[in-house]
C-alpha beads as a LAMMPS data file, in Angstrom:
LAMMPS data file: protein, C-alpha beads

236 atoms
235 bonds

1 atom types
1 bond types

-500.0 500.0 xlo xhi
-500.0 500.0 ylo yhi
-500.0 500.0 zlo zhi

Masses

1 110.0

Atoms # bond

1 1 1 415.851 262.339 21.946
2 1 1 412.620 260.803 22.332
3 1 1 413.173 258.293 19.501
4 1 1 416.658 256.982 21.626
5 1 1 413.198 256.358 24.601
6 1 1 411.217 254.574 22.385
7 1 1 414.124 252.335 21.024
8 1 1 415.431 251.396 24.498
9 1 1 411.790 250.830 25.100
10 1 1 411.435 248.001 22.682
11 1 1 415.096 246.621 23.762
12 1 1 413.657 246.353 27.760
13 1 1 410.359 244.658 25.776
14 1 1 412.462 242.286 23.894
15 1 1 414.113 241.747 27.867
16 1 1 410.224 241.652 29.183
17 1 1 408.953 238.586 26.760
18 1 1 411.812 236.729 27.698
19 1 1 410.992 236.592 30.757
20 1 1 407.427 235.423 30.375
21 1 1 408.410 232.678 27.661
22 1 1 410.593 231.691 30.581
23 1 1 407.666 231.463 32.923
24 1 1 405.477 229.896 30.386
25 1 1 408.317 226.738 30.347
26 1 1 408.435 226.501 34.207
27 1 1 404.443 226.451 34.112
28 1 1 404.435 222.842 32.327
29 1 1 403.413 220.818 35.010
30 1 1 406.152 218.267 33.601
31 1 1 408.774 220.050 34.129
32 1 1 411.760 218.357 36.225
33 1 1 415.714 220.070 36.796
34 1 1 418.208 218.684 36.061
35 1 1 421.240 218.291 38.526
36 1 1 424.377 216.381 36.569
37 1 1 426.325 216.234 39.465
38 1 1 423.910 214.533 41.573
39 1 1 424.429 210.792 41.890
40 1 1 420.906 210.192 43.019
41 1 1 417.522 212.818 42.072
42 1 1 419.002 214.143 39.366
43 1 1 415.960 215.297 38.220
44 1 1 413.509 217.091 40.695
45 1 1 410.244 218.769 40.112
46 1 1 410.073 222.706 40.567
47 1 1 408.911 223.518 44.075
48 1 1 405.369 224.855 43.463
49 1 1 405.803 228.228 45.534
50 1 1 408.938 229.106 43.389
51 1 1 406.543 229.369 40.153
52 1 1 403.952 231.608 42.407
53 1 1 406.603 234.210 43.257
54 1 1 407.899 234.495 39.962
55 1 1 405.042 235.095 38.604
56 1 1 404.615 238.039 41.101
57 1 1 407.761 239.318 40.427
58 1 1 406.183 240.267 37.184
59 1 1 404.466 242.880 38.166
60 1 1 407.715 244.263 39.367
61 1 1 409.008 243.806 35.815
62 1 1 406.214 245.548 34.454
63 1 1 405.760 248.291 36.857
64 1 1 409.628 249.058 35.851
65 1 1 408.534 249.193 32.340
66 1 1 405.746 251.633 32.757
67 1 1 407.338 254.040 35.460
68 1 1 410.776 254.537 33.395
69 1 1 409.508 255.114 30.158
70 1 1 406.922 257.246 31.213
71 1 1 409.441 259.435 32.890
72 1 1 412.376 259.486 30.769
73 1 1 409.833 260.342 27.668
74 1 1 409.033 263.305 29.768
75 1 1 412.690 263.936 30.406
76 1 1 413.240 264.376 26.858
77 1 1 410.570 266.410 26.191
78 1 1 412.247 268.828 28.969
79 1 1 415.689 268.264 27.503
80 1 1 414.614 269.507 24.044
81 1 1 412.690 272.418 25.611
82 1 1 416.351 273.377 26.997
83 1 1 418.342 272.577 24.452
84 1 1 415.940 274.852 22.081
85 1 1 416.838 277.551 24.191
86 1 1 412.905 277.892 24.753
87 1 1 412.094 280.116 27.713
88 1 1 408.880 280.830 30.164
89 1 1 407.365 283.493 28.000
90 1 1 407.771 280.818 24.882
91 1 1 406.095 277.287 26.208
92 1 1 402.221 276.887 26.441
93 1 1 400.414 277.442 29.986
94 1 1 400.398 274.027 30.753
95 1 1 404.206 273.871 30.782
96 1 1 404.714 277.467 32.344
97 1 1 402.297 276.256 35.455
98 1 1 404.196 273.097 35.887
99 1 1 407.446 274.836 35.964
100 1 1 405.964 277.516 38.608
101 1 1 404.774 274.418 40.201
102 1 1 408.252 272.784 40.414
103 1 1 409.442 276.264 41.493
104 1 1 406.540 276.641 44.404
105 1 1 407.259 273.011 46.012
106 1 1 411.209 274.726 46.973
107 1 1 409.045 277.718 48.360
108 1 1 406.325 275.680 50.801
109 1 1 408.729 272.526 51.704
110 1 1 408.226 272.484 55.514
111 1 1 412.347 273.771 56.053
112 1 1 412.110 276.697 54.466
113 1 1 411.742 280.267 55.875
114 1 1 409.830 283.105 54.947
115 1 1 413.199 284.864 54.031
116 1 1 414.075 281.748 51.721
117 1 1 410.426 282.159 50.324
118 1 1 410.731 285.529 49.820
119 1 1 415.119 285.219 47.731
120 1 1 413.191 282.160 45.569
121 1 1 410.186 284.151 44.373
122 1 1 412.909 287.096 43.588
123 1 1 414.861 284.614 41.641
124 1 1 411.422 283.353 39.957
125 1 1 410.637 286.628 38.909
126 1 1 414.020 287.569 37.712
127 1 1 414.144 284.332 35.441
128 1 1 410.922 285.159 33.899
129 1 1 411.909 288.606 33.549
130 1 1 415.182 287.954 31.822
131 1 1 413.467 285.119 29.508
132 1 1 416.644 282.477 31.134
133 1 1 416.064 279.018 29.405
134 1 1 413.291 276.923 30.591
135 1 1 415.380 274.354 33.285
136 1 1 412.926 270.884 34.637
137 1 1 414.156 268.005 35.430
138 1 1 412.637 264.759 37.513
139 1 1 411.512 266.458 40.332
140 1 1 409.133 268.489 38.253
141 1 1 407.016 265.563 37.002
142 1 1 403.775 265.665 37.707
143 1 1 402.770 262.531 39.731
144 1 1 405.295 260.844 39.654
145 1 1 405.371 257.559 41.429
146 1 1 402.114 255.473 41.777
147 1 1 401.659 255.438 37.873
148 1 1 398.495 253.679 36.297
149 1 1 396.650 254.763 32.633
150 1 1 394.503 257.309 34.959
151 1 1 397.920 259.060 36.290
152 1 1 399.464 258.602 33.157
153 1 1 396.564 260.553 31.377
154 1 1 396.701 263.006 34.108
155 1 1 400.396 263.707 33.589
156 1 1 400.043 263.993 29.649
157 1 1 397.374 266.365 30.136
158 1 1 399.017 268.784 32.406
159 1 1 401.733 268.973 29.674
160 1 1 398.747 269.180 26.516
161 1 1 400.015 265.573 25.356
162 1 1 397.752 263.650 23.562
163 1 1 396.101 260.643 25.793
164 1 1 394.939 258.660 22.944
165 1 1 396.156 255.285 22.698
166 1 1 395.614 252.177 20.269
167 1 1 392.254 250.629 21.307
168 1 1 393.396 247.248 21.611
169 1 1 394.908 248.729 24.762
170 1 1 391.540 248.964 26.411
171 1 1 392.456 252.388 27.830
172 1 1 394.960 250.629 30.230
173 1 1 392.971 249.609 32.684
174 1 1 395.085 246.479 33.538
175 1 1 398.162 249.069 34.463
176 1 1 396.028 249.505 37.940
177 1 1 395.862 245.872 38.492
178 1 1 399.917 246.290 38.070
179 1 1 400.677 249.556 40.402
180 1 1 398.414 247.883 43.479
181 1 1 400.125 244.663 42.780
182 1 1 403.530 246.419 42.563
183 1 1 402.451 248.730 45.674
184 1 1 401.346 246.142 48.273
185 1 1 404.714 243.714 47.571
186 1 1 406.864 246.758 47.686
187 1 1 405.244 247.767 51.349
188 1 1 405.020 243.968 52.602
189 1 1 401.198 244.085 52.473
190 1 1 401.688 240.996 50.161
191 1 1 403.946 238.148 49.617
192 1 1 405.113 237.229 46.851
193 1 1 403.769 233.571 47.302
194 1 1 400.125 235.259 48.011
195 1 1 400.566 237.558 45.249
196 1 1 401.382 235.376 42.721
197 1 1 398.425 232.676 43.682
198 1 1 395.931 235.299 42.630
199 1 1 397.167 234.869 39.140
200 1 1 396.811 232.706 36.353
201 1 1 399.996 232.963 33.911
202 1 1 397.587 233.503 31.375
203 1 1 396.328 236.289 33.155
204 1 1 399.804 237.844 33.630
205 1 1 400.202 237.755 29.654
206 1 1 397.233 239.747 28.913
207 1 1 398.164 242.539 31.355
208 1 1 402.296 242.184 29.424
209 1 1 400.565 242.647 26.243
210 1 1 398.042 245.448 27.563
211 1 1 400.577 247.006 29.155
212 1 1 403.175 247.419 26.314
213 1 1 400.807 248.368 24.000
214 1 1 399.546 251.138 26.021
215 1 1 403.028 252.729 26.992
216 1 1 403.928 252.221 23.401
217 1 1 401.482 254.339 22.250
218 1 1 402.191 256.913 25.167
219 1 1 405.846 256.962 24.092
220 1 1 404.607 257.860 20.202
221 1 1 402.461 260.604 21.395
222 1 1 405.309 261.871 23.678
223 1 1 407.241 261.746 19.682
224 1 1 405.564 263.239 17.926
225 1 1 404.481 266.101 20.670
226 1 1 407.989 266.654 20.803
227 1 1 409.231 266.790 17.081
228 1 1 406.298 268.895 16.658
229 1 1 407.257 271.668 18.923
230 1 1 403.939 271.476 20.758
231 1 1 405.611 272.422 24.154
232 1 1 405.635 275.914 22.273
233 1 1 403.066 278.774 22.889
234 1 1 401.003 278.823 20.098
235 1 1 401.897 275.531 18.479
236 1 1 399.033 272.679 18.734

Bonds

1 1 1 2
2 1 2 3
3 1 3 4
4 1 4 5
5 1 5 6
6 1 6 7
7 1 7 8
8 1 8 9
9 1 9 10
10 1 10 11
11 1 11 12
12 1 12 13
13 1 13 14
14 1 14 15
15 1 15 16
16 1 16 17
17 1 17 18
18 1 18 19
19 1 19 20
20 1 20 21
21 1 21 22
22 1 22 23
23 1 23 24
24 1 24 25
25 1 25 26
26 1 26 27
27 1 27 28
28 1 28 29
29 1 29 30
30 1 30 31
31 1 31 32
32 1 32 33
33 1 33 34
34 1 34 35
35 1 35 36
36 1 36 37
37 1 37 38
38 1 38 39
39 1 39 40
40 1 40 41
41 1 41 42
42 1 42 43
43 1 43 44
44 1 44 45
45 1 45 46
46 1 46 47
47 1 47 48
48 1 48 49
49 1 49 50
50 1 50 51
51 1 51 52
52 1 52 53
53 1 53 54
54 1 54 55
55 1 55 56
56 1 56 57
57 1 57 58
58 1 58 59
59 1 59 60
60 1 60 61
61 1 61 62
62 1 62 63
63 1 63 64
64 1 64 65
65 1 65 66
66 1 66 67
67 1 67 68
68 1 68 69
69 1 69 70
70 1 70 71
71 1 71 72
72 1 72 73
73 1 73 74
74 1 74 75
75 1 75 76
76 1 76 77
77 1 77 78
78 1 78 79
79 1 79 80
80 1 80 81
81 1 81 82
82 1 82 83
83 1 83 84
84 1 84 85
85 1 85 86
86 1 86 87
87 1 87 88
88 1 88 89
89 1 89 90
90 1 90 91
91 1 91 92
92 1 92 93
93 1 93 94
94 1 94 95
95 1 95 96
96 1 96 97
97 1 97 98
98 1 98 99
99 1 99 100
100 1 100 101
101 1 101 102
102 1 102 103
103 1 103 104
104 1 104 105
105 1 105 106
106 1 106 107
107 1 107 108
108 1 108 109
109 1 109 110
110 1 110 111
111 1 111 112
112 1 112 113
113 1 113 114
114 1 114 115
115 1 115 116
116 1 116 117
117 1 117 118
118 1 118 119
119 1 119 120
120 1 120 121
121 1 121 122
122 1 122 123
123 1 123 124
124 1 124 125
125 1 125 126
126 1 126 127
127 1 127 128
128 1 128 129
129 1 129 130
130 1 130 131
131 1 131 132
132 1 132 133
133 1 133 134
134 1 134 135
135 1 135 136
136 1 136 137
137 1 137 138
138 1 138 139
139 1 139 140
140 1 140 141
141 1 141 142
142 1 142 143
143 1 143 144
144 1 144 145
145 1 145 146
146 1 146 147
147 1 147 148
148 1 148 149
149 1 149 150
150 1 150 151
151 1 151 152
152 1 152 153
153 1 153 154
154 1 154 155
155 1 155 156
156 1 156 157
157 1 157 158
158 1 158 159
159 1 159 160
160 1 160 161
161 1 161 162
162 1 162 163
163 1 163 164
164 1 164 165
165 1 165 166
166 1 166 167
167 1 167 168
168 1 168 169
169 1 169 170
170 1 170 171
171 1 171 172
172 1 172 173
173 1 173 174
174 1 174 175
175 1 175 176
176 1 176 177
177 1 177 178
178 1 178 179
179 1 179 180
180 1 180 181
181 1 181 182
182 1 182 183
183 1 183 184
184 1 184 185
185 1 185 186
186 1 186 187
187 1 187 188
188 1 188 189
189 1 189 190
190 1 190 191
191 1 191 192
192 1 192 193
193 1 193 194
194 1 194 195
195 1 195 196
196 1 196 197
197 1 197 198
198 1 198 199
199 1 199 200
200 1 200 201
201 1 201 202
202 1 202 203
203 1 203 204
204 1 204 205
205 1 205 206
206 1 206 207
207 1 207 208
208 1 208 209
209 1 209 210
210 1 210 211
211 1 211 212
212 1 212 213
213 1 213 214
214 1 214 215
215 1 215 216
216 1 216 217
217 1 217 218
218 1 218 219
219 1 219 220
220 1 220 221
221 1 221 222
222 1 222 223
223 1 223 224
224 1 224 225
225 1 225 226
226 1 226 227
227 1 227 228
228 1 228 229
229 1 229 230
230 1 230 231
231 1 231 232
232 1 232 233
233 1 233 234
234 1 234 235
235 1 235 236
């Protein structure tokens, strides 16, 4: 169910703030560790590059939150199409071309054969044919991977999922900042310690706050698209 999405949503953003209250403590310049079982420096200052790669780790932690909501909302939407028994001739376009789409990649992947081609198109047509239950699952996602508001848009539009979102988000546009982050520490076109530099804590909580806001509302449209039926032909 999309509503079990959007409550472990808000348990990984009660796991989220933590962690930047816990950056905002080892920001005070003050700060000092303590060691009780030292007998001398018991109490040592925080080495300065520690603070600047945990503070690009963040956009690891908030890439996380953006990619697996955004896809396990979808996956519920596509569990609820199946478990309604709802079948190709039943869902809008949009969700009949991304299942043809999902059913095409398996036809075109560089291993397969023109006799392959030719047994999955038969099996296409004979699924359509015979109205068989609607079946996607991850791979069928459009875009998956690389996710910023523009993607994100993208995706909910190839389903016919509202895009609209609160408009203290902004539209999102911080959730770029956090996939090219994300993207050049994940590749090792970054370190962490030149990531992190680039950023001011306060900086980092403005894109947190952007960024929860605006996969909040994502997760609500996902909702109430889903308890609405809107996957349906007909249904808007």
């Amino acid at each position: 169910m999309i509503q079990d999405i959007i409550n472990n949503f808000e348990e990984q953003v009660i796991e989220v703030e933590s962690y930047f209250k816990t950056l905002e403590k080892l920001n005070d310049p003050n700060l000092k560790l303590y060691f009780p079982q030292k007998r001398t420096y018991k109490y040592l200052g925080l080495n300065n590059d520690f603070m600047k790669i945990a503070k690009a780790n963040a956009f690891i932690v908030l890439y996380n939150l953006i990619e697996a909501n955004v896809r396990n909302g979808l996956l519920a939407i596509y569990n609820d199409m199946d478990t309604n028994n709802h079948t190709y001739s039943n869902v809008r376009p949009e969700i009949q071309n991304i299942w043809l789409k999902s059913k095409y990649r398996k036809i075109f992947k560089p291993s397969a054969t023109w006799e392959s081609g030719r047994k999955l198109t038969a099996r296409i047509i004979a699924e359509v044919v015979s109205s068989s239950v609607l079946k996607l699952d991850e791979k069928a996602i459009p875009s998956a991977g690389n996710l910023d508001a523009r993607k994100i848009r993208e995706i909910c539009s190839l389903h016919g999922i509202s895009e609209k979102t609160h408009r203290s988000a902004q539209g999102g546009y911080k959730l770029l900042i956090v996939k090219d982050q994300r993207n050049a520490l994940a590749h090792g076109h970054l370190t962490f310690k030149e990531c992190g530099r680039q950023f001011t804590l306060n900086d980092l909580i403005e894109t947190k706050k952007q960024v929860v806001i605006y996969i909040r509302s994502i997760l609500r449209n996902m909702k109430m698209y889903c308890d609405r039926k809107r996957y349906s032909k007909g249904v808007n």
